[in-house]
N, C-alpha and C positions, 0 to 999 in steps of 0.2 A: 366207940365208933371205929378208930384204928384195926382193932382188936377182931371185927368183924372179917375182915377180908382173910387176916390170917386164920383163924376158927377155918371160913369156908376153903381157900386152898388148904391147910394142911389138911382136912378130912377129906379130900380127893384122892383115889384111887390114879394108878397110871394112866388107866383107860381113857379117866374123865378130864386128868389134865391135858393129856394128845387131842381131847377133841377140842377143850378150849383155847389151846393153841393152835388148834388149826382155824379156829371160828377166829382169833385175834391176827392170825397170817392173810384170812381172809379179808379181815379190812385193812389191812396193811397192804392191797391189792388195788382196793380201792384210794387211799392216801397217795400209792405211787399211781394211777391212773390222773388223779386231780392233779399230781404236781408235774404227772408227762404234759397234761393240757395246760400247764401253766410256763412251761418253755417254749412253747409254740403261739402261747396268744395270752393278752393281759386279761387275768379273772380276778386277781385281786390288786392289791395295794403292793404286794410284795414283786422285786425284778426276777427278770426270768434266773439269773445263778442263783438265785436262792432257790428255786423250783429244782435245778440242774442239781442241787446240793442234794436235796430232800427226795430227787430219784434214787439215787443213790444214796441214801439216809434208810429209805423205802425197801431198797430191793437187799440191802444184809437186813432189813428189820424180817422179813418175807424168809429167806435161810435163816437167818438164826432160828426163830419160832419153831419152825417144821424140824430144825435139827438139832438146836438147842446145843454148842459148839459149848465149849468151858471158857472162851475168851468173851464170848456173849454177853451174858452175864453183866461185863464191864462195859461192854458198848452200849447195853440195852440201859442202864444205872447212868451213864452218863447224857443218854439222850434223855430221859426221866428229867435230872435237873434241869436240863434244857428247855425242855416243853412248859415243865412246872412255871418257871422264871417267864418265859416267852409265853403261854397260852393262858398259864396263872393271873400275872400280872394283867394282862387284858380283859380277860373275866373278870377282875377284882374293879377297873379302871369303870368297867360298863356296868358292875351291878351299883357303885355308887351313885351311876347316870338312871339306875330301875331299868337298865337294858341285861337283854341276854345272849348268850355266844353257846348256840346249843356247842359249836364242834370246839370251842373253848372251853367249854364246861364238860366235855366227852374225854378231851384229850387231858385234861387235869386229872379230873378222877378213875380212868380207866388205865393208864400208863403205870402208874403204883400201883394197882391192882397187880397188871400183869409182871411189873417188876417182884412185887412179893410173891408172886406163884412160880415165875422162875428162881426165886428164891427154894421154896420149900422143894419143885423139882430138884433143884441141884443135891440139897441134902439128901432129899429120896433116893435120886440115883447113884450116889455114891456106894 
């Protein structure tokens, strides 16, 4: 199962990985729009500086993608554990409950995704 995501990034072309970083920037537009509406008015659980964080989490996640910087990389790898730990844990807390967190369960599996596709970019463009 691991084994999959790496198979499909490395046999991506350039072309193919710039779209699907621009298609993962895109919802990285969307993440910093939920967490602009969440400095300005209560939508979840979580306080407004943790929104204020995640704008700004949000808008280098939105430049890196599109530019793909070599310090990236470690920002993007670090934010991964983050999510993992923070949106992991939750999914895990709620399937034991037979609940589900679709954008916990989005953000789990789709973050590693895109951290091994910046992986194999970095190698490609070297």
């Amino acid at each position: 199962m691991v084994s999959f995501p790496i198979i499909l990034t490395s046999s991506m072309n350039n072309k193919t990985r710039d779209i699907v970083f621009k298609i993962f920037a895109a919802l990285s537009v969307v993440v910093l729009l939920y967490h602009v509406a969440g400095t300005v008015q209560t939508i979840d659980d979580s306080p407004a500086w943790h929104h204020v964080i995640f704008v700004g989490v949000s808008t280098v996640c939105i430049y890196g993608l599109l530019k793909r910087p070599k310090w990236f990389i470690w920002f993007f790898g670090a934010l991964t554990v983050q999510q993992l730990y923070s949106h992991g844990s939750h999914a895990l807390q709620l399937l034991k409950e037979y609940k589900i967190n679709t954008v916990d369960l989005a953000v789990a599996l789709l973050l590693p995704l895109v951290f091994v596709l910046l992986l194999v970019d970095r190698r490609a463009t070297k």
